[in-house]
N, C-alpha and C positions, 0 to 999 in steps of 0.2 A: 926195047927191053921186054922181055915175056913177064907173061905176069904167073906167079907160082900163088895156086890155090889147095889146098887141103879135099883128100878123097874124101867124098858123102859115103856114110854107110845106113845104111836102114837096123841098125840095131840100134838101140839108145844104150849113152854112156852107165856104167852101174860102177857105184862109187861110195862110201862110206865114211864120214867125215865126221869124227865124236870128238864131242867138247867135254872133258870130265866134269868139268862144273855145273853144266847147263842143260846139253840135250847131243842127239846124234841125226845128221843128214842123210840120207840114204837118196840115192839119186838112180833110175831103172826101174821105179817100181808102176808095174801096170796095172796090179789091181790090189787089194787089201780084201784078205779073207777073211781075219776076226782079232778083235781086239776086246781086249781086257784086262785090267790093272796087273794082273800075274804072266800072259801070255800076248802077244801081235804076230798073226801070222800075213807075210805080204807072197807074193805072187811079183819074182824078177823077170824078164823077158824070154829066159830058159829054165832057172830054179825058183825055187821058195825060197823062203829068207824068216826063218825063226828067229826071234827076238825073247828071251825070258827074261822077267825079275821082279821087279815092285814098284807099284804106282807108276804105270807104262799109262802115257798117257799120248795119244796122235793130236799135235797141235796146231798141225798143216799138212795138209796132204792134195797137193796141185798134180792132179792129173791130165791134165795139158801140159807140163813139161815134165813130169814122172818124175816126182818131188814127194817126198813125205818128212816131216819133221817129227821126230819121237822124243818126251821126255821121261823121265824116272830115273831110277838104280835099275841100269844095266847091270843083267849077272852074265848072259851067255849068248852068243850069236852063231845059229848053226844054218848051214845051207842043206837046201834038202833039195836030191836029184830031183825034176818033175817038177811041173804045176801044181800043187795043191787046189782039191776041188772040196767047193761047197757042198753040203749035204741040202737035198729038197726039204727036211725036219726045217735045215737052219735057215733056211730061204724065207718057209712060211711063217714061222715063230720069232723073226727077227723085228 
């Protein structure tokens, strides 16, 4: 009997899993550009991934498996063409 195994792809899965009660999973993310209780900006394998609202707080964020856990009042999640980049200002002032 053959054995059926699952194609490997070199992109990580990106996925988005909200619990209205509690918090939201986002799963793709490679890097995190800025957080703060009103705004989180992450960085997905091809887009950005804007998060607004209040009391945003990053409670896990495993970048060995491109995990990040986010809490607060979600109000809005926009995808943005592109990588979003760091400014050299925010690098050093951080």
């Amino acid at each position: 009997m053959a054995q059926i195994t699952a194609p490997t792809t070199s992109k990580s899965q990106k996925a988005i899993n909200i619990n209205f009660d509690s918090n939201m999973e986002i799963l793709g993310v490679t890097e995190m550009i800025e957080s703060n209780e009103k705004q989180i900006i992450c960085n997905l394998t091809d887009k950005s991934l804007i998060i607004t609202g209040e009391k945003l707080k990053i409670v896990n964020l495993d970048t060995a498996r491109c995990c990040c856990t986010v809490s607060g009042c979600i109000s809005t999640l926009k995808y943005s063409k592109g990588k979003q980049k760091v400014s050299i200002i925010k690098k050093l002032f951080k």
